[in-house]
C-alpha positions as CSV (number, residue, x, y, z in Angstrom):
1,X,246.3,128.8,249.7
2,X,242.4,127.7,249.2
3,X,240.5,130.0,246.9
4,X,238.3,132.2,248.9
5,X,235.3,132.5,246.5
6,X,232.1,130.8,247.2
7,X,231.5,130.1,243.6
8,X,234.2,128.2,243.4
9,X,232.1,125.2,245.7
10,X,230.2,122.8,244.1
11,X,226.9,123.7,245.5
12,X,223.4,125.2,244.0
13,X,222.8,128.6,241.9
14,X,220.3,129.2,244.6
15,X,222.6,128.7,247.5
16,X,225.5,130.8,246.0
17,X,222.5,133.5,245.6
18,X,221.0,133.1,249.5
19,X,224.7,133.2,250.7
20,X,225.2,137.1,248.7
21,X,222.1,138.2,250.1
22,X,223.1,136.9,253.6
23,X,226.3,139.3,253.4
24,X,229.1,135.9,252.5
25,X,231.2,137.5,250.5
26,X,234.3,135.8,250.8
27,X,235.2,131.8,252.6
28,X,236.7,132.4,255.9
29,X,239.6,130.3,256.0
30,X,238.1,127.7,258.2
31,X,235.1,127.3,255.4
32,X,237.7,127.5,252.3
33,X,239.7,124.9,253.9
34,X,237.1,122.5,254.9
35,X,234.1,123.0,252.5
36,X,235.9,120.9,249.6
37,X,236.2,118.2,251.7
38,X,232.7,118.4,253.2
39,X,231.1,118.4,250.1
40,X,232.7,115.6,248.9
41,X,231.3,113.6,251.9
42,X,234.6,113.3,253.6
43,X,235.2,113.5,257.7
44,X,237.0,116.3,259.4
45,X,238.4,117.5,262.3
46,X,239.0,121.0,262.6
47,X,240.6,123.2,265.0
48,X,239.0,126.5,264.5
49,X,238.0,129.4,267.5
50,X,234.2,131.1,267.8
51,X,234.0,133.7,265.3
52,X,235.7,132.0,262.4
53,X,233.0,130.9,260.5
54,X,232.2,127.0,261.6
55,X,229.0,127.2,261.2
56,X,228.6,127.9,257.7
57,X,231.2,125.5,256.8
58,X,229.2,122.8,258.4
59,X,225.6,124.3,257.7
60,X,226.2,124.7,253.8
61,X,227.9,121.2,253.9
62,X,224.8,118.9,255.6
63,X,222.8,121.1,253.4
64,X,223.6,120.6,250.7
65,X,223.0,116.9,251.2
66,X,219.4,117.1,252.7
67,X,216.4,115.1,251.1
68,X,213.8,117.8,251.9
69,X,211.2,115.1,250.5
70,X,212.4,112.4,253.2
71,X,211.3,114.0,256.9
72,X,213.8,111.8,258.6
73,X,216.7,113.6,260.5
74,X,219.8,113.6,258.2
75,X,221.5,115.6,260.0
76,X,222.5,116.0,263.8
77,X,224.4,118.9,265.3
78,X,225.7,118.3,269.0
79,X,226.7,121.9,270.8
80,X,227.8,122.0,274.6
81,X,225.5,125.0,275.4
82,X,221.8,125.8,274.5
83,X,223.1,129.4,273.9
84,X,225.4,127.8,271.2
85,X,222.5,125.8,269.9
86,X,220.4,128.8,269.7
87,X,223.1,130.4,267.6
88,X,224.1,127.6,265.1
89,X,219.7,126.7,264.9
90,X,218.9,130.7,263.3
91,X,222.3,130.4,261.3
92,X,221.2,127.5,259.6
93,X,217.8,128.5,259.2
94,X,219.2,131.5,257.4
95,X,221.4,129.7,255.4
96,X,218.6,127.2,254.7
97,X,216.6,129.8,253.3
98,X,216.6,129.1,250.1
99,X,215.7,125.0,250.4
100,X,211.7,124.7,250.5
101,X,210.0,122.8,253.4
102,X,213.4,122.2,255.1
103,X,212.2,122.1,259.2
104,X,215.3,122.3,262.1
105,X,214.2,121.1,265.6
106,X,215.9,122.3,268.5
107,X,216.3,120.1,271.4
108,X,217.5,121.4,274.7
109,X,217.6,121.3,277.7
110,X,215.6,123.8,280.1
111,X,212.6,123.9,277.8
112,X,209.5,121.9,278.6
113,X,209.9,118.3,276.7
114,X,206.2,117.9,275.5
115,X,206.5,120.6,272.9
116,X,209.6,118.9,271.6
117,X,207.9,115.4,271.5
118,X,205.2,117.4,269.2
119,X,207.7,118.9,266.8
120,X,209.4,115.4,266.1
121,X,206.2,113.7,265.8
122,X,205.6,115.4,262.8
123,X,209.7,115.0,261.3
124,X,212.4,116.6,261.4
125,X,215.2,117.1,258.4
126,X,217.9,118.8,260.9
127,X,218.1,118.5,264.7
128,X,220.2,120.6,266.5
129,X,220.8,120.0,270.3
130,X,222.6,119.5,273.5
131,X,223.8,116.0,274.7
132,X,221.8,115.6,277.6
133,X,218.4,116.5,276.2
134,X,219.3,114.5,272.9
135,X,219.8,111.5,275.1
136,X,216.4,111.8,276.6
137,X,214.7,111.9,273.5
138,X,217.0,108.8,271.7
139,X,216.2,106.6,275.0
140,X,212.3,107.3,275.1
141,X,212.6,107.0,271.2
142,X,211.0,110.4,270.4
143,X,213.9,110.8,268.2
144,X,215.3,108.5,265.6
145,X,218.4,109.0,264.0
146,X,219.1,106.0,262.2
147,X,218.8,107.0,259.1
148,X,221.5,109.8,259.5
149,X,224.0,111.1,257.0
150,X,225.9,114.0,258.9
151,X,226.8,114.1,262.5
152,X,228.7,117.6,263.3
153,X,230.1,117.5,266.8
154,X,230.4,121.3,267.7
155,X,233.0,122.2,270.3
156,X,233.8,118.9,271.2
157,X,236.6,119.9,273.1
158,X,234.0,121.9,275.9
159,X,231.4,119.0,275.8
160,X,234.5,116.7,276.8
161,X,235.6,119.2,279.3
162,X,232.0,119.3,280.6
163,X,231.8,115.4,281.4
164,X,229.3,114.3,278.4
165,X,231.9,111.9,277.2
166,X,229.6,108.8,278.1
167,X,226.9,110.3,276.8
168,X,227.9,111.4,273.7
169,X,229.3,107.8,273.1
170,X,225.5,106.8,273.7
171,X,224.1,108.9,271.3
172,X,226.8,108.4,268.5
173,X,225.8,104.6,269.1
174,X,221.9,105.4,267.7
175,X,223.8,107.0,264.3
176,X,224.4,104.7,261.3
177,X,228.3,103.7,260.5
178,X,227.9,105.2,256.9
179,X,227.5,108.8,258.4
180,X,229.7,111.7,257.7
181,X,231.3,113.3,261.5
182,X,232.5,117.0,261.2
183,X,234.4,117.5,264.8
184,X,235.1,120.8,265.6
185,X,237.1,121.8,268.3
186,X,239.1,124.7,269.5
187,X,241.8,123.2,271.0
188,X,243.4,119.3,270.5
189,X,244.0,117.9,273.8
190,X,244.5,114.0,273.4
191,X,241.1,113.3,274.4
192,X,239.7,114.5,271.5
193,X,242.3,113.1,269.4
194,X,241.5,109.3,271.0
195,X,237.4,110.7,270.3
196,X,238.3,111.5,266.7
197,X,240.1,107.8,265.9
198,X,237.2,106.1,267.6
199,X,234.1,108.1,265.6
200,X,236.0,109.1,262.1
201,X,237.1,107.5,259.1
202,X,240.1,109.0,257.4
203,X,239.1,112.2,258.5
204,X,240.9,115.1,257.1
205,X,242.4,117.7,259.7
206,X,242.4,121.2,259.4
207,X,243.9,124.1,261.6
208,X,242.8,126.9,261.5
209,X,245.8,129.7,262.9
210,X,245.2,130.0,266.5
211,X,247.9,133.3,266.5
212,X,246.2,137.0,266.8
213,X,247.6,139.1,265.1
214,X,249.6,142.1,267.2
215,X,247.9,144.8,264.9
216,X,244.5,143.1,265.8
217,X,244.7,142.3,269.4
218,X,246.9,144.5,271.6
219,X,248.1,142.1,274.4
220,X,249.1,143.0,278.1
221,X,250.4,141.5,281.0
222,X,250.1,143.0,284.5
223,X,252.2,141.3,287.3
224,X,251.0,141.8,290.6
225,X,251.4,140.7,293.9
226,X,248.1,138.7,294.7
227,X,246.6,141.7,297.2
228,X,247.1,144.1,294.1
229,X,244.8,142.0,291.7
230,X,241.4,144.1,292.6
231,X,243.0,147.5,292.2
232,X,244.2,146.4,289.0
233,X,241.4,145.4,287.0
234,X,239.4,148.9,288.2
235,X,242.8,150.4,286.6
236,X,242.5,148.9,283.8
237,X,238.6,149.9,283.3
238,X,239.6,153.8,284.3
239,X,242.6,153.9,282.0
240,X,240.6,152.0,278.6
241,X,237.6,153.2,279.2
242,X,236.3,150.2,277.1
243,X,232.5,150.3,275.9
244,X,232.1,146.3,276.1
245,X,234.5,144.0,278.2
246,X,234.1,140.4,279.4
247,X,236.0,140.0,282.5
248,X,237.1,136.1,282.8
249,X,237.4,134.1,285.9
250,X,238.1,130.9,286.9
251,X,235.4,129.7,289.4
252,X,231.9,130.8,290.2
253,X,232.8,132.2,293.5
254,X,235.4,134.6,291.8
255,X,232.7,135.8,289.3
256,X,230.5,136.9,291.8
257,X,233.2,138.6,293.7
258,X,234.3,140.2,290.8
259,X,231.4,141.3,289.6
260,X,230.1,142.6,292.9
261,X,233.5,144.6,293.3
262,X,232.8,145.9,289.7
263,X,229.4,147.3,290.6
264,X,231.0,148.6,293.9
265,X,232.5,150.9,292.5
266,X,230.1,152.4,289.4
267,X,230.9,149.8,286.7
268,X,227.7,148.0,286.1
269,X,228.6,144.2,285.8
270,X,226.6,140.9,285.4
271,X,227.9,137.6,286.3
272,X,227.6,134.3,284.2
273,X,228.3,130.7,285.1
274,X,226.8,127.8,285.8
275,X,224.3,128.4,288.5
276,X,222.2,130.3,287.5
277,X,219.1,128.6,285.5
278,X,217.9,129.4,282.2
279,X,215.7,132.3,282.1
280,X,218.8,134.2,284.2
281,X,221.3,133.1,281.6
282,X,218.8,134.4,278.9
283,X,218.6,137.1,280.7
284,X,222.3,138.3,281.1
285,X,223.3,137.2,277.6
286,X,220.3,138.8,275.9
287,X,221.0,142.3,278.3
288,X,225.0,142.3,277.3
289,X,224.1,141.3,273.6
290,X,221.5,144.1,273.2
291,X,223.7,147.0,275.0
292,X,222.0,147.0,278.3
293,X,225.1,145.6,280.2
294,X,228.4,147.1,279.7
295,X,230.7,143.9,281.6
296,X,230.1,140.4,281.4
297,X,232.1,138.5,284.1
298,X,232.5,134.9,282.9
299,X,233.6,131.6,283.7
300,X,234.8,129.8,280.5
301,X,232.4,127.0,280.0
302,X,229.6,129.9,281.0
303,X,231.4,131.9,277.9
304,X,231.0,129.2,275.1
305,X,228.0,130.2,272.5
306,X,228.2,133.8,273.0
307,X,227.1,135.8,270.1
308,X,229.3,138.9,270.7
309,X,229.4,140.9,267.7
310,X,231.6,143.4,268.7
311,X,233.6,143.6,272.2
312,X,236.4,145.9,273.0
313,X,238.2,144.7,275.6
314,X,239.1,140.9,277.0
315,X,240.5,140.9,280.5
316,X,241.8,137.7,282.1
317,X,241.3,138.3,285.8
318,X,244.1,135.1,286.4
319,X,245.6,133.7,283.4
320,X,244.2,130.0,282.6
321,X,246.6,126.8,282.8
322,X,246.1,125.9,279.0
323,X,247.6,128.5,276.5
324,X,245.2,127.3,274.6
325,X,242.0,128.6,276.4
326,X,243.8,131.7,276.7
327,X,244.2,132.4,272.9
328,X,240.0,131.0,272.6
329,X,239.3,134.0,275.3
330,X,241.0,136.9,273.8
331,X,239.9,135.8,270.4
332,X,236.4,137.1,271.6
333,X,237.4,140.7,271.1
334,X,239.6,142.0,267.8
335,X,236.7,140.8,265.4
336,X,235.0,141.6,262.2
337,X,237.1,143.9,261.0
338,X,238.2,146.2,264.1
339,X,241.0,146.0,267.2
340,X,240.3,144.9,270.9
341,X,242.4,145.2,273.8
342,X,243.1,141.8,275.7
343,X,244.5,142.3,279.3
344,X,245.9,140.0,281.7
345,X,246.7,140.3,285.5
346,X,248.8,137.6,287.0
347,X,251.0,136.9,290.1
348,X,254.8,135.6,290.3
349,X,253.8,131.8,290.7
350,X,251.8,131.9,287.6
351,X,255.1,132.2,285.2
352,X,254.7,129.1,284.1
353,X,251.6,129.7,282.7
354,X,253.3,133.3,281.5
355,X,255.8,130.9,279.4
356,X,253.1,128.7,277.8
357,X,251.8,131.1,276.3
358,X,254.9,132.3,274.5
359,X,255.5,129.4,273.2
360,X,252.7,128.6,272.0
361,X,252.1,132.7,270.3
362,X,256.0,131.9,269.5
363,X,256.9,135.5,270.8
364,X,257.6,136.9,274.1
365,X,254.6,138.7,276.5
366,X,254.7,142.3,276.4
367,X,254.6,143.2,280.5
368,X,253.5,146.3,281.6
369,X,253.2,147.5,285.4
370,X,249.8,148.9,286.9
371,X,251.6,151.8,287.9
372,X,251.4,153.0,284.0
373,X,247.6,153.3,284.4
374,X,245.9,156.2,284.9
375,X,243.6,156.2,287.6
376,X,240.2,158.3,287.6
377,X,238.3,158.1,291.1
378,X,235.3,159.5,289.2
379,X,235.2,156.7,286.7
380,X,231.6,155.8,286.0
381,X,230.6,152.9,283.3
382,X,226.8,152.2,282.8
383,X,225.4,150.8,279.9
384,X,223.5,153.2,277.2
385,X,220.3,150.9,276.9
386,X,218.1,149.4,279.6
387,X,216.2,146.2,278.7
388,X,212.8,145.6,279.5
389,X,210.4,142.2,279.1
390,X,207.2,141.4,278.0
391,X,205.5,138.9,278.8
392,X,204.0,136.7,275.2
393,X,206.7,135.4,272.8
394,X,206.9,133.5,270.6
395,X,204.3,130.5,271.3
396,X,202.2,133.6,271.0
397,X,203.1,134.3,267.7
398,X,204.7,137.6,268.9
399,X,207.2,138.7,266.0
400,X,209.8,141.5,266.8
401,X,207.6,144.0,264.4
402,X,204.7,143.7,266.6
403,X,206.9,145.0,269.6
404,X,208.6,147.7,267.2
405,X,204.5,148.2,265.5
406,X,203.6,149.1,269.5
407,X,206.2,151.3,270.7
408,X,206.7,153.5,267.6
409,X,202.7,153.5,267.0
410,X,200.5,154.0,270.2
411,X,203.2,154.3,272.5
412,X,204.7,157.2,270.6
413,X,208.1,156.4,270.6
414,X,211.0,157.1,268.0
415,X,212.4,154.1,266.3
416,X,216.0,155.4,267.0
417,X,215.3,154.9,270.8
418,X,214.2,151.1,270.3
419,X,217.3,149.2,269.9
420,X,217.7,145.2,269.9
421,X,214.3,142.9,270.0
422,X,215.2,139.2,271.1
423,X,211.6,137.0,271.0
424,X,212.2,133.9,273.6
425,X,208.9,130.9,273.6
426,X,206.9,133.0,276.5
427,X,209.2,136.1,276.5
428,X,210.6,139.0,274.9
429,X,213.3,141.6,275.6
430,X,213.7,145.1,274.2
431,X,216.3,147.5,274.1
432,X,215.6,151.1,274.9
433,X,217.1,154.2,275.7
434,X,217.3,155.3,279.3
435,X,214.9,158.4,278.3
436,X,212.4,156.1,276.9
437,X,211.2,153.2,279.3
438,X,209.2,155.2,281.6
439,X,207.0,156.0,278.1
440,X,207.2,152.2,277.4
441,X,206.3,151.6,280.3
442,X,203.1,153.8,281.1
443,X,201.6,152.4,277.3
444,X,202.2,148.9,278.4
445,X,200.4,148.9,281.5
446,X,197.1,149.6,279.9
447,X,198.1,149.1,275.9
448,X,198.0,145.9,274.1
449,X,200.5,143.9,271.6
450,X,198.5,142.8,268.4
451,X,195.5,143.2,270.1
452,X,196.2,141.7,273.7
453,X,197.4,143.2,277.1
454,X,201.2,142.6,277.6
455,X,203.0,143.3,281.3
456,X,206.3,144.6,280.8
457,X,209.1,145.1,283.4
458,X,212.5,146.7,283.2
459,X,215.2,144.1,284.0
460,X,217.5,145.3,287.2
């Protein structure tokens, strides 16, 4: 078994400091397994889930590496999602804390190019991006990446499933053959496996347990007969009164069913998948991040990037046809330290799919019939916080003090009523209590944010 301690790595005084400061206390296994070999310079692929600490195994490893006197872009990060790109750009600015003068770049698409052309013009030490966008900007050569040293390929397996095969063969063929590839992945299907032999050399493979532990993650299966499915997952809500669930669904269509049945009956749901455009994905994900949305009804390529802290309960509306994807979805909830409930309906044709997954968790399902939930017909599940936006973000220079400065200050309101503060380019979205948006509301109208007017609306 790999040591666990952070000292034990070869990397800076100053680094081992930032990383104590930043609350690492101890290597997740996926970082004591792979750091070695990252710092050494050496390829990997790794088969690790969200939520077992990736992205610090790769961030400390390019960074650790980086010329912060050369403002060339040594190091490329490819996510599937701009959510996911979001998540790994503030992590490694965090973890990049304690390196003067480093700049990260993040290049996405649904932002305005122009603004990105700027920020490259003037260099660029880490880029971190989705394939699409980066394409854009390696074909009108706004951004160079020939003098690379890591490439880190982040959830390959959902960028393959998404169709960017083609175009992530483009942009690995702007890279230099002497560059370092990290591939991570949450499952190994063969595509990635033919991916890894055709971009790596020697690379060393990791795994990273893909089991949940029973004391961890209690597991359930419902069978049903198909016209049984609805009155099943309202069960399940009314007997586990969870506090945060995300409901998963197969197609678009079925999340907005689902949802809308969900809100039907006084359990306040939000749907997420690929339709919707940016500023509505922003939206959901920054309402059921921040407490103002209690269900999350998901597709699974919608799901990849979330930054879920803390969820409760993971219900599988139908069970998915890779075991695989099933263990990466109720691997969500069960995190940091606490248990989560991971529920499954399914139907008599979808044994099959029943027996994967026992052989792949190597035990048998537990099965459990609806009839053992108790049903409440008075069941009510609305969220304890109610988000609201302001226009001004941060092109502005609006900081999340500024918003708290405000509300506390002029506005008059208590800081224990203000909960999460997430600052978007032109936008920015505040948790409150229920009792306090009309208050926020009334000093916004007419009040000002450092010094200017700022319209605010509550999200519905």
């Amino acid at each position: 078994m790999a040591t666990l301690d952070f000292s034990t790595l070869s990397i800076s005084p100053a680094q081992l400091k930032n990383l104590a400061t930043l609350g690492y206390k101890q290597m997740t296994a996926v970082q004591a397994q792979s750091l070695p070999h990252i710092l050494k310079g050496k390829d990997i692929i790794a088969k690790a889930k969200t939520g077992s600490g990736k992205t610090a195994a790769f961030g400390i490893g390019l960074l650790d590496k980086i010329n912060p006197r050369f403002f060339g872009t040594q190091a490329l990060i490819i996510c599937p999602t701009r959510e996911l790109a979001d998540q790994v750009g503030k992590e490694i600015r965090r973890l990049a804390r304690n390196v003067p003068n480093i700049k990260l770049v993040l290049l996405c698409g649904g932002k305005p190019f122009g603004p990105q052309v700027g920020s490259l013009e003037h260099g660029a030490h880490i880029v971190v991006g989705t394939p699409g966008r980066l394409q854009d900007h390696l074909k009108k050569r706004t951004l160079k990446i020939d003098q690379l040293t890591t490439l880190v390929l982040d959830e390959a397996d959902r960028m393959l499933d998404m169709g960017f095969s083609d175009v992530m063969d483009e942009i690995i063929g702007y890279t230099p053959t002497s560059r370092q590839t990290l591939l991570f992945s949450a499952t190994y299907p063969d595509n990635i496996k033919t991916m890894s032999r055709n971009i790596q050399r020697d690379p060393i493979s990791i795994t990273v347990e893909a089991e949940h532990q029973h004391n961890v993650i209690e597991q359930l299966f419902y069978q049903v007969k198909r016209h049984e499915r609805n009155n099943t997952l309202l069960a399940l809500f009314q007997h586990y009164r969870p506090a945060s669930t995300v409901v998963f669904c197969h197609t678009k269509a079925q999340c907005n069913d689902v949802a809308q049945l969900l809100q039907d009956n006084n359990i306040e749901a939000l749907a997420i998948h690929g339709d919707l455009d940016q500023r509505e994905r922003d939206q959901v994900l920054v309402r059921f991040s921040n407490n103002s949305c209690s269900v999350l009804v998901a597709t699974d390529v919608a799901a990849r990037g979330l930054d879920i802290k803390s969820l409760a309960m993971v219900i599988n509306y139908e069970l998915p046809r890779d075991p695989e994807i099933f263990i990466h979805r109720i691997g969500r909830t069960g995190r940091a330290g606490e248990t989560g409930l991971a529920m499954s309906i399914f139907t008599e044709n979808e044994q099959r799919r029943i027996n994967s997954i026992e052989e792949l968790q190597n035990k048998p399902c537990r099965i459990d019939s609806p009839l053992s939930l108790d049903r409440d017909s008075t069941y009510k599940l609305y969220p304890p916080m109610v988000t609201i936006q302001i226009d001004g973000g941060r092109k502005d220079k609006i900081r999340p003090g500024d918003i708290l400065g405000a509300l506390t200050g002029a506005a008059g309101l208590k800081g224990s009523q203000i909960g999460k503060i997430d600052i978007f380019d032109r936008s920015s979205y505040v948790a409150l209590e229920h009792s306090a948006v009309r208050q926020a509301l009334n000093y916004l109208a007419n009040g000002k944010i450092k010094g200017r007017p700022a319209k605010a609306r509550k999200l519905r």
